[in-house]
DRENVO-20423 format. One record per atom (N, C-alpha, C): x, y, z; atom name; residue in one letter; residue number from 1. Coordinates in pm, 1 decimal, decimal comma. Example, Ala and Ser with C-alpha at 12.3 -4.5 7.8 and 13.67 -1.06 7.14 Angstrom:
<recs>
{c1 1319,0&c2 -569,0&c3 780,0&at N&aa A&i 1} $
{c1 1230,0&c2 -450,0&c3 780,0&at CA&aa A&i 1} $
{c1 1320,0&c2 -330,0&c3 780,0&at C&aa A&i 1} $
{c1 1285,0&c2 -225,0&c3 708,0&at N&aa S&i 2} $
{c1 1367,0&c2 -106,0&c3 714,0&at CA&aa S&i 2} $
{c1 1290,0&c2 3,0&c3 787,0&at C&aa S&i 2} $
</recs>
This chain:
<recs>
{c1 -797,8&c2 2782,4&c3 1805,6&at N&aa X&i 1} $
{c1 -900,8&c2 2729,4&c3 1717,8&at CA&aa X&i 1} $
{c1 -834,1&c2 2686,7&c3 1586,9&at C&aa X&i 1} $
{c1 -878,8&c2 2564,5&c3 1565,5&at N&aa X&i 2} $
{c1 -809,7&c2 2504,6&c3 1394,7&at CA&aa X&i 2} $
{c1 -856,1&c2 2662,2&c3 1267,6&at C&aa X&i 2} $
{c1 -765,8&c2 2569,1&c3 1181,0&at N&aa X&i 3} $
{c1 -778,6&c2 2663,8&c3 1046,4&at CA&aa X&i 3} $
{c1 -976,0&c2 2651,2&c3 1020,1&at C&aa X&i 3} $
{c1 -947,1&c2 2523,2&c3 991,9&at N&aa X&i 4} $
{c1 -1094,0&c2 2463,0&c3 929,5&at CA&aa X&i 4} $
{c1 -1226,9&c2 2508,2&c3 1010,2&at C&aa X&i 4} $
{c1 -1153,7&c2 2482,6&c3 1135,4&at N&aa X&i 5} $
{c1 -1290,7&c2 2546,5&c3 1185,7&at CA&aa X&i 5} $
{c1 -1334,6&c2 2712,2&c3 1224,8&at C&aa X&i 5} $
{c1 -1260,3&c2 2752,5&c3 1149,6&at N&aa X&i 6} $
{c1 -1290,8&c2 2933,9&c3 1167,3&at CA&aa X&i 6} $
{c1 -1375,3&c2 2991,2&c3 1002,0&at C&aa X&i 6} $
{c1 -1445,4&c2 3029,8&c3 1046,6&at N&aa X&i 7} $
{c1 -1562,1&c2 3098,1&c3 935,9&at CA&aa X&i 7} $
{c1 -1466,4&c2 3139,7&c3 799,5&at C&aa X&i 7} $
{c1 -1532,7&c2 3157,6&c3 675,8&at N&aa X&i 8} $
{c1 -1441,7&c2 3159,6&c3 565,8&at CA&aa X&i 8} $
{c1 -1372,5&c2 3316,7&c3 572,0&at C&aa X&i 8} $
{c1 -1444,5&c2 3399,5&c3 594,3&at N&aa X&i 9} $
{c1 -1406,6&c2 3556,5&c3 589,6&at CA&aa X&i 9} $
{c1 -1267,5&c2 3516,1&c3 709,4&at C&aa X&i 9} $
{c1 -1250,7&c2 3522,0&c3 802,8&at N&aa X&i 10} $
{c1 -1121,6&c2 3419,1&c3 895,9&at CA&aa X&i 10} $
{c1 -1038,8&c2 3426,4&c3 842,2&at C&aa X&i 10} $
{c1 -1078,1&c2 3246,5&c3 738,0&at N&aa X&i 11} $
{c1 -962,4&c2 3211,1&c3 696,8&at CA&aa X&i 11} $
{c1 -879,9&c2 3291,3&c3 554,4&at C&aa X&i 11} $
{c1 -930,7&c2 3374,1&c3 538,9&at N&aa X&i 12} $
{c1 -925,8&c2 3453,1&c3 432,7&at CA&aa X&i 12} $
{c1 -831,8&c2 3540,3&c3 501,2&at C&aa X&i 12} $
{c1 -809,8&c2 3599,1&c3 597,0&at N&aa X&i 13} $
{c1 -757,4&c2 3653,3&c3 630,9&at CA&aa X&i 13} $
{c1 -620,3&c2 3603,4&c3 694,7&at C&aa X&i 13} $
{c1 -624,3&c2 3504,8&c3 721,9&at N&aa X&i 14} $
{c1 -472,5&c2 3433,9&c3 741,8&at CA&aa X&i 14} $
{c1 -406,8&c2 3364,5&c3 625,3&at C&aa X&i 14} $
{c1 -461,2&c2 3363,4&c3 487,1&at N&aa X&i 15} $
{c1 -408,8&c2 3308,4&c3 424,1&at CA&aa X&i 15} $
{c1 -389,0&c2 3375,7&c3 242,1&at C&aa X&i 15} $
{c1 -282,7&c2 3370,6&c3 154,8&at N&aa X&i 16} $
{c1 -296,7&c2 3450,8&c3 75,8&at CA&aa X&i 16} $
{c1 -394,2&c2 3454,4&c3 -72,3&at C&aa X&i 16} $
{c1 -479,5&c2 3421,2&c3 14,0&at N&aa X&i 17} $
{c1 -586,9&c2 3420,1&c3 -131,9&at CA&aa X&i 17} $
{c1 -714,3&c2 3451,4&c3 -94,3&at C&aa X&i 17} $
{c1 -797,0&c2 3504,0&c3 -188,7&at N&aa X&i 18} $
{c1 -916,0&c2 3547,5&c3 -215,0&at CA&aa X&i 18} $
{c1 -1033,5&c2 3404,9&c3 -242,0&at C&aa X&i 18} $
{c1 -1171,4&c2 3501,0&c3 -236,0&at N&aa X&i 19} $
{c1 -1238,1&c2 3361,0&c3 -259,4&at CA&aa X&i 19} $
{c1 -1271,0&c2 3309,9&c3 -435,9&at C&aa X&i 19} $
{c1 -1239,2&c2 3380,3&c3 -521,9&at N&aa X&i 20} $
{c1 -1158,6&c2 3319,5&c3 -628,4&at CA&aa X&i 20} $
{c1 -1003,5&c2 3267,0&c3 -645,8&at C&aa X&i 20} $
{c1 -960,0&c2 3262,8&c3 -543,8&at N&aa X&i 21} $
{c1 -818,7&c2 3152,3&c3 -550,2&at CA&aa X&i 21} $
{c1 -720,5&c2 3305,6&c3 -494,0&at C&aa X&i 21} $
{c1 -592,8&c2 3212,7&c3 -554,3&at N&aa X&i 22} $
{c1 -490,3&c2 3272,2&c3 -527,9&at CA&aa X&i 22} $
{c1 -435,7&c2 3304,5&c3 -673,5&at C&aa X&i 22} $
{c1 -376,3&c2 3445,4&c3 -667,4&at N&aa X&i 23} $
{c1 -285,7&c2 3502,4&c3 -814,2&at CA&aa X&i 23} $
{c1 -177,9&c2 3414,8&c3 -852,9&at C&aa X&i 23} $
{c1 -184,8&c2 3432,7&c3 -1003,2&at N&aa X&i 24} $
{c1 -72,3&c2 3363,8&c3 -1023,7&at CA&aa X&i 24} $
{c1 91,6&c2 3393,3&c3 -985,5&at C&aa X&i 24} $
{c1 107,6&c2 3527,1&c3 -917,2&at N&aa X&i 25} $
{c1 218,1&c2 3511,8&c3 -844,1&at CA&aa X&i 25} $
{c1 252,4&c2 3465,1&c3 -727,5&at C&aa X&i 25} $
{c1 137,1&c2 3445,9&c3 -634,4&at N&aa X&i 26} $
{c1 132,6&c2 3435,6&c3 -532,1&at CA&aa X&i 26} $
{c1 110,5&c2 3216,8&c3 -527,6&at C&aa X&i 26} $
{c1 55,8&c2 3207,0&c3 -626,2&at N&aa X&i 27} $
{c1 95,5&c2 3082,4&c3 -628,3&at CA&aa X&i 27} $
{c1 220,0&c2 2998,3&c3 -679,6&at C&aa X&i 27} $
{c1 242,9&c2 3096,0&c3 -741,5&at N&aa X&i 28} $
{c1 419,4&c2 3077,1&c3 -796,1&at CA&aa X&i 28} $
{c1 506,8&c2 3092,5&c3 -678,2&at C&aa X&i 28} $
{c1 458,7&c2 3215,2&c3 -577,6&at N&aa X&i 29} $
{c1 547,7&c2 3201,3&c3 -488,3&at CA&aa X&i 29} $
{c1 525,6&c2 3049,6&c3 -374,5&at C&aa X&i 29} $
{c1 414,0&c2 3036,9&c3 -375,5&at N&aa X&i 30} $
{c1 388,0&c2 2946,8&c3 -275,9&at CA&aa X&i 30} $
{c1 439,0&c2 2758,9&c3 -344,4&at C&aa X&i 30} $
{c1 457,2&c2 2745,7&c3 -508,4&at N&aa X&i 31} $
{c1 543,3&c2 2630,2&c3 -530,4&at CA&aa X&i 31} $
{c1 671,0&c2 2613,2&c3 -521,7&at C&aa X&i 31} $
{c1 728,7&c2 2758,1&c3 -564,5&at N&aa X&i 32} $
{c1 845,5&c2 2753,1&c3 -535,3&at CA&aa X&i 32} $
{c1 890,0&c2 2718,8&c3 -371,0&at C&aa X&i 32} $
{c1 848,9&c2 2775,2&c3 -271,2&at N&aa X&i 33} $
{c1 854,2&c2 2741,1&c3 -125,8&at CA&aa X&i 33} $
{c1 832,7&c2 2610,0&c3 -71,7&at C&aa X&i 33} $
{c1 714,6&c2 2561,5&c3 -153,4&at N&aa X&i 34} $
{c1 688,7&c2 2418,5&c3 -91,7&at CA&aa X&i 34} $
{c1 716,5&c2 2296,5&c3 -174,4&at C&aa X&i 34} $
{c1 731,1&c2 2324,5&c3 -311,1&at N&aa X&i 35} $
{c1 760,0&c2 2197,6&c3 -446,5&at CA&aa X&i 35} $
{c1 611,9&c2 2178,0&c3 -472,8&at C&aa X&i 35} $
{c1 622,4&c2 2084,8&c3 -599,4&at N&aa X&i 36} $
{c1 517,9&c2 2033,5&c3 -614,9&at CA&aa X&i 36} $
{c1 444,1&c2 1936,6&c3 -542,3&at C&aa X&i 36} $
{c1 311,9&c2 1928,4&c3 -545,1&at N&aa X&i 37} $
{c1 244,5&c2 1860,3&c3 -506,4&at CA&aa X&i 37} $
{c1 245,6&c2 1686,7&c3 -541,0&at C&aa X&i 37} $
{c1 348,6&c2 1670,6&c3 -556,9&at N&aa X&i 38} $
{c1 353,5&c2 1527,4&c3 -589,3&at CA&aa X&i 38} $
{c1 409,1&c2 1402,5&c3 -442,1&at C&aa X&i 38} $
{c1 358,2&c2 1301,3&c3 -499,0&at N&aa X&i 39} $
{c1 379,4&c2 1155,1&c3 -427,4&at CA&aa X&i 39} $
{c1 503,2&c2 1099,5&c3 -474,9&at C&aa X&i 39} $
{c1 583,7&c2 1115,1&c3 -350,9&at N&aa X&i 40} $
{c1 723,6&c2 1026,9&c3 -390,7&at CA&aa X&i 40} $
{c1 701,0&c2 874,6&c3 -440,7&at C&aa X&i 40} $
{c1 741,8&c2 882,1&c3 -554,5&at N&aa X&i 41} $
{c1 693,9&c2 702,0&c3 -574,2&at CA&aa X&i 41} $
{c1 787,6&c2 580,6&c3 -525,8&at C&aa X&i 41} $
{c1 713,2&c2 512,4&c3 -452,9&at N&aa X&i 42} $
{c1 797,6&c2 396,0&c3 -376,6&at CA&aa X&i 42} $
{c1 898,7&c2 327,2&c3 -488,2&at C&aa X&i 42} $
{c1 987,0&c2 288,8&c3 -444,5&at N&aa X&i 43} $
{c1 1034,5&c2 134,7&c3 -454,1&at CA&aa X&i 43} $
{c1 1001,7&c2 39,0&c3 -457,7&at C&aa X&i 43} $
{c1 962,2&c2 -16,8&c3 -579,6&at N&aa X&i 44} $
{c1 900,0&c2 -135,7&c3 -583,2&at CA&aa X&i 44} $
{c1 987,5&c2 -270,4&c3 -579,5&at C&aa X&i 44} $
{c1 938,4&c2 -376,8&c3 -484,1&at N&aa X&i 45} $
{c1 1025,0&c2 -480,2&c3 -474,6&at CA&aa X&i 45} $
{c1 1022,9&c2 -598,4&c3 -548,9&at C&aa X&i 45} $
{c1 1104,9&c2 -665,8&c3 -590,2&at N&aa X&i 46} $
{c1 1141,9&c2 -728,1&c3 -702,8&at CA&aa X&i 46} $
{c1 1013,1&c2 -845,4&c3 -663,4&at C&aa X&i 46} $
{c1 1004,1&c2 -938,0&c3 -776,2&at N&aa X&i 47} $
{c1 885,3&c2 -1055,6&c3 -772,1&at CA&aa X&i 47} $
{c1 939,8&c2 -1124,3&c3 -699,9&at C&aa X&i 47} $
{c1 1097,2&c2 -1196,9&c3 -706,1&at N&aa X&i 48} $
{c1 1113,3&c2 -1308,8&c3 -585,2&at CA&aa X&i 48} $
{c1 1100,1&c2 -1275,1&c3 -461,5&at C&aa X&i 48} $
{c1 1091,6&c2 -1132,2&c3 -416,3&at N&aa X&i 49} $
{c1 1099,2&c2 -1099,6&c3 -276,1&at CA&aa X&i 49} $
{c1 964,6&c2 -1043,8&c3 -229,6&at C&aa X&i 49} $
{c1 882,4&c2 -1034,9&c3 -324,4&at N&aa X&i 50} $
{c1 740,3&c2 -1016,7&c3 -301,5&at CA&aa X&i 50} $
{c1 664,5&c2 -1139,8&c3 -274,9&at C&aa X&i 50} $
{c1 729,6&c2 -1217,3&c3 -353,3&at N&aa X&i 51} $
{c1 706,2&c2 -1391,5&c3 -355,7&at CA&aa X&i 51} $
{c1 666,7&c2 -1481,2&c3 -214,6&at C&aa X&i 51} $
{c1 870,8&c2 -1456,5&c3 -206,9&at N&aa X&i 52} $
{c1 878,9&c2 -1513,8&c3 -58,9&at CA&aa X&i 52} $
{c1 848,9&c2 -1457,3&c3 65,1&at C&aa X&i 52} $
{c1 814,8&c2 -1294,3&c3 44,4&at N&aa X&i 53} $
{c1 721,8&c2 -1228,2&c3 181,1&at CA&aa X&i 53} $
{c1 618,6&c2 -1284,5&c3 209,9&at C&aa X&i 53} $
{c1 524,5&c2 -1335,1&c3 80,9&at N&aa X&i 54} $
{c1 400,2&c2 -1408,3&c3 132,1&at CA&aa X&i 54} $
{c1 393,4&c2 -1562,6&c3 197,7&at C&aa X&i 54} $
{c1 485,7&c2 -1577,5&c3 230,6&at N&aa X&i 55} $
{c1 517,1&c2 -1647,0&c3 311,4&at CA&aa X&i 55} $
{c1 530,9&c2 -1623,8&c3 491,7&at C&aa X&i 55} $
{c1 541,5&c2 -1551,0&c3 505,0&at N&aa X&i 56} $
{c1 543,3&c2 -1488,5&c3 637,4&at CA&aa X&i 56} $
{c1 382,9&c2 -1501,0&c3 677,4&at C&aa X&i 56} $
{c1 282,3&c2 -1470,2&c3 608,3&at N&aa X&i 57} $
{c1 157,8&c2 -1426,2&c3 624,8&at CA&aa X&i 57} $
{c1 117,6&c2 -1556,1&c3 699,5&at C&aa X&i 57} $
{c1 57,3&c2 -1486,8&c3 865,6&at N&aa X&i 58} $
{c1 -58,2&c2 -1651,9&c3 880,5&at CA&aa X&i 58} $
{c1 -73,9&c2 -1711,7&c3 850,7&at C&aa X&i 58} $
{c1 -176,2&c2 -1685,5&c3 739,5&at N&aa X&i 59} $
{c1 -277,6&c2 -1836,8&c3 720,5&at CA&aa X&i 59} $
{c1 -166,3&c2 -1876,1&c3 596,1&at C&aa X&i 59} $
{c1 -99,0&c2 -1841,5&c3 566,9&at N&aa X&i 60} $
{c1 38,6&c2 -1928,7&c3 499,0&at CA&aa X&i 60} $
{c1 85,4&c2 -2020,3&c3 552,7&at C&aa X&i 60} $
{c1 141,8&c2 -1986,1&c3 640,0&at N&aa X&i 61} $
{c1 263,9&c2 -2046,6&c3 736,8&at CA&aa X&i 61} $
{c1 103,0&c2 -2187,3&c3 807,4&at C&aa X&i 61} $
{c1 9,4&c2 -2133,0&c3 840,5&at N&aa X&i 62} $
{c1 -99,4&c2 -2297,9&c3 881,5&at CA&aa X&i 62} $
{c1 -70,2&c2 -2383,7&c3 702,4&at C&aa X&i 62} $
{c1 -117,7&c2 -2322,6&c3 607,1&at N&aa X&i 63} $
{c1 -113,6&c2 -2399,4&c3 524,0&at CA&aa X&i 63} $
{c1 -3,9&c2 -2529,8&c3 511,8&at C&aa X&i 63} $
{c1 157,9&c2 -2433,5&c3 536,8&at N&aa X&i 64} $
{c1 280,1&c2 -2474,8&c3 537,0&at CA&aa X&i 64} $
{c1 236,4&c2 -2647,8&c3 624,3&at C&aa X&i 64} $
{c1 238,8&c2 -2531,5&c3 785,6&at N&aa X&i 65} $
{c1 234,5&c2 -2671,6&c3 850,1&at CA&aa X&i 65} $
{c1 131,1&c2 -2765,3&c3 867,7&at C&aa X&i 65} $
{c1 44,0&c2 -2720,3&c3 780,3&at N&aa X&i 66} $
{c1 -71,6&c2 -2844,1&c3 736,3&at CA&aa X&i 66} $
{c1 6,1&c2 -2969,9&c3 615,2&at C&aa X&i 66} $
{c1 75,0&c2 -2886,7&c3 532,4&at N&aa X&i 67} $
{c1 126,9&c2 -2948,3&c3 441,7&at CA&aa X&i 67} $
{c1 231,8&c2 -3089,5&c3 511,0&at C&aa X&i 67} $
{c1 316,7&c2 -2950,8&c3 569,2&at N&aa X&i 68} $
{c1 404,3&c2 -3056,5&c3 633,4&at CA&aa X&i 68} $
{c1 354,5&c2 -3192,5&c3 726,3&at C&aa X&i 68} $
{c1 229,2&c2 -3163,1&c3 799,9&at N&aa X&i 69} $
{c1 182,8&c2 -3287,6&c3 836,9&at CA&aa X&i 69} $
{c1 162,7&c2 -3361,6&c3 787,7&at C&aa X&i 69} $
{c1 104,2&c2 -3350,7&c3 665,3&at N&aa X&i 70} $
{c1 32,2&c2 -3473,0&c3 572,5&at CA&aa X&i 70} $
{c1 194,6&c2 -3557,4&c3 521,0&at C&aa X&i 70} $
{c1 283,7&c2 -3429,4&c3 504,5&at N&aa X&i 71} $
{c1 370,8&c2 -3481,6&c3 466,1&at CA&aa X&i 71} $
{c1 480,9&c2 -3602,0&c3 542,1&at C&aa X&i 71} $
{c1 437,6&c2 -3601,2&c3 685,8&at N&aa X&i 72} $
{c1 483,3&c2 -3627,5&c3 762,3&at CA&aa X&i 72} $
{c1 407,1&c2 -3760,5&c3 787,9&at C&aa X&i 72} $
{c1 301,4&c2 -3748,5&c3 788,2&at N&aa X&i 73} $
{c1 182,6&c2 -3870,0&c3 784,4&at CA&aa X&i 73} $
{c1 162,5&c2 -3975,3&c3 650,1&at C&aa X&i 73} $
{c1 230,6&c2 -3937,4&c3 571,2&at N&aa X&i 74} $
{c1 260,3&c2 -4008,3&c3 398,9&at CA&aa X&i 74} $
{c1 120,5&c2 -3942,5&c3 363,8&at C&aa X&i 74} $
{c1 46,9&c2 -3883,5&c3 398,7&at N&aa X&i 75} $
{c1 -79,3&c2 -3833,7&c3 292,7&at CA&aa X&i 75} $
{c1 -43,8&c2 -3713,4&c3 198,6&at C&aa X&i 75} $
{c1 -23,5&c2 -3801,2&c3 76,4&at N&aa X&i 76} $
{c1 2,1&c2 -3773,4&c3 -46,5&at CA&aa X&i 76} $
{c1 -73,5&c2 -3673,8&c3 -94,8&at C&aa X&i 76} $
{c1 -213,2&c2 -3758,6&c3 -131,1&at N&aa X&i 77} $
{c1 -276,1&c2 -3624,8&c3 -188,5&at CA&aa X&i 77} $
{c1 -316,8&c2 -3486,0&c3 -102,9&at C&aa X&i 77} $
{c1 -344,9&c2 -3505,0&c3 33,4&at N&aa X&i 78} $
{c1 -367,1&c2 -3388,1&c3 118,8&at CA&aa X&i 78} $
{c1 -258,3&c2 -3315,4&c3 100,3&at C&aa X&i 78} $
{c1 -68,3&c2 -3358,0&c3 65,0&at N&aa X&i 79} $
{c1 3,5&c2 -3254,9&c3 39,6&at CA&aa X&i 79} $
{c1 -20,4&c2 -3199,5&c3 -75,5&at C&aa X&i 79} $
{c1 -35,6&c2 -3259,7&c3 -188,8&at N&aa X&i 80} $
{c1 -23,3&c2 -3222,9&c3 -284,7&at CA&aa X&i 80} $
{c1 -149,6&c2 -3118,1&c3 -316,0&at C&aa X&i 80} $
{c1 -263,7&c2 -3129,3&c3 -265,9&at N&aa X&i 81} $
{c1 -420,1&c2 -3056,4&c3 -256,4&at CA&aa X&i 81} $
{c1 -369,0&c2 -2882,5&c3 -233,2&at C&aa X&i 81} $
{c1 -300,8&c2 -2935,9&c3 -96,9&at N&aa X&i 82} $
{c1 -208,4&c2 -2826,4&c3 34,1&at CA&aa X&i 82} $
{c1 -136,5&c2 -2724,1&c3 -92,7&at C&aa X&i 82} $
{c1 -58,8&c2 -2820,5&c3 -135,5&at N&aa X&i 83} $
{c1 81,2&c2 -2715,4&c3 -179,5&at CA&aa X&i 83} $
{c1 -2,5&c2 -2632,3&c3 -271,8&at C&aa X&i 83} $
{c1 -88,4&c2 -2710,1&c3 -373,9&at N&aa X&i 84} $
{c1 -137,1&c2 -2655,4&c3 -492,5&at CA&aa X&i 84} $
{c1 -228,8&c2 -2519,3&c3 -480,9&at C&aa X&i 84} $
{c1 -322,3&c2 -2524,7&c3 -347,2&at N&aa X&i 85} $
{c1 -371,1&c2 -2381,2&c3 -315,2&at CA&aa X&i 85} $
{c1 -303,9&c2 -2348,0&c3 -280,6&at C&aa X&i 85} $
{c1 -179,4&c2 -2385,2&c3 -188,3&at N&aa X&i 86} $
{c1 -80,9&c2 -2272,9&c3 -145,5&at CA&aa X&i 86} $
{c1 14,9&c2 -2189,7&c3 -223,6&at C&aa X&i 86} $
{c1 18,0&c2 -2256,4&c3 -349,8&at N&aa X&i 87} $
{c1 114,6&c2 -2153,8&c3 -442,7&at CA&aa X&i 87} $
{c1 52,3&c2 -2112,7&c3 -528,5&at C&aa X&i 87} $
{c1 -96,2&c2 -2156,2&c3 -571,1&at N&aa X&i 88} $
{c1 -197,9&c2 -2049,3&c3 -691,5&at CA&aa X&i 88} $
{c1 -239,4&c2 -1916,1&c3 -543,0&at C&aa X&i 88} $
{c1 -249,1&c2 -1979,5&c3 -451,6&at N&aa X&i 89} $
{c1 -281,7&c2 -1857,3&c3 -335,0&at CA&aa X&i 89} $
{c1 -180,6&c2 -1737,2&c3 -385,6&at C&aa X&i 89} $
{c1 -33,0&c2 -1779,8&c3 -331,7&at N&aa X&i 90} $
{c1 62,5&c2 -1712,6&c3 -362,2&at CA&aa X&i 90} $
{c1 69,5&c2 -1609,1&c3 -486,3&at C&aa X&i 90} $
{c1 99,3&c2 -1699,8&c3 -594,7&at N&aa X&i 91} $
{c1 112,8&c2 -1637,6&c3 -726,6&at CA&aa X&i 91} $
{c1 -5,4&c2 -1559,5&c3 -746,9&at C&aa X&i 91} $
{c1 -105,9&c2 -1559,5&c3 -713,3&at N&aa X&i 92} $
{c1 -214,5&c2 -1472,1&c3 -707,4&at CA&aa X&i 92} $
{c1 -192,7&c2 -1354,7&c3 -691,2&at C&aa X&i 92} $
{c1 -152,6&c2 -1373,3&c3 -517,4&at N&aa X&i 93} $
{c1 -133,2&c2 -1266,2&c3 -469,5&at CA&aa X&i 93} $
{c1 -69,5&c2 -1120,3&c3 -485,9&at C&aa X&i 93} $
{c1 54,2&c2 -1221,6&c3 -524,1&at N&aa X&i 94} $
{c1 185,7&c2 -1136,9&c3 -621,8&at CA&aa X&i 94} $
{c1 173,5&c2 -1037,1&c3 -717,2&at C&aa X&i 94} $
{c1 86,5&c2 -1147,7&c3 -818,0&at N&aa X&i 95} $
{c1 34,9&c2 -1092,2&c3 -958,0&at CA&aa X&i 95} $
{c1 -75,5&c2 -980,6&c3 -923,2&at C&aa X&i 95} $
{c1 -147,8&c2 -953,4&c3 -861,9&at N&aa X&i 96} $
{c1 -277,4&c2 -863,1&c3 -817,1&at CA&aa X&i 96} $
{c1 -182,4&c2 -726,4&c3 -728,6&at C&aa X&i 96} $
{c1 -65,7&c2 -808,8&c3 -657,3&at N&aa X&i 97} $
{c1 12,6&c2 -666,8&c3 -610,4&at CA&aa X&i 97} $
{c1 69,1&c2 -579,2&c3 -728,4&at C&aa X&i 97} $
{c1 129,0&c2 -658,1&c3 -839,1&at N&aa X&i 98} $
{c1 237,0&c2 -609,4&c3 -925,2&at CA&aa X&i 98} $
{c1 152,8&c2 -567,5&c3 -1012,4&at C&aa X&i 98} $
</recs>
């Protein structure tokens, strides 16, 4: 049977604390054993490489080769329409991650 699901008097009994908490030695012993309770903080990746990841994304890569058609077709402004949501898309994105 899980921890959680056994009645509180139970879990009281497998574990070192009372139902006002645990003593302050006994919680001293229990940080020292396990560390603090903290979140390793990531690595954050630089802006050009956060940049050019969003590029990988789907509906990127259609934009891309939407672009490239027009570009391919001489339609000027459809590239230029293309690129312009495609890099306020981008820089958006970036900026709202960072």
């Amino acid at each position: 049977m899980a921890l959680q699901t056994l009645p509180a008097s139970d879990q009281m009994q497998t574990q070192p604390t009372t139902y006002i908490g645990l003593t302050t030695s006994d919680a001293a012993a229990i940080l020292a054993r396990t560390g603090a309770n903290e979140i390793d903080g990531a690595k954050r990746k630089s802006l050009l490489r956060a940049f050019a990841g969003r590029f990988a994304n789907p509906l990127v890569l259609i934009l891309l080769f939407a672009a490239a058609v027009s570009a391919f077709t001489g339609d000027v402004p459809s590239l230029l329409i293309i690129g312009f949501i495609l890099m306020v898309s981008v820089i958006l994105d970036v900026a709202q991650e960072h």
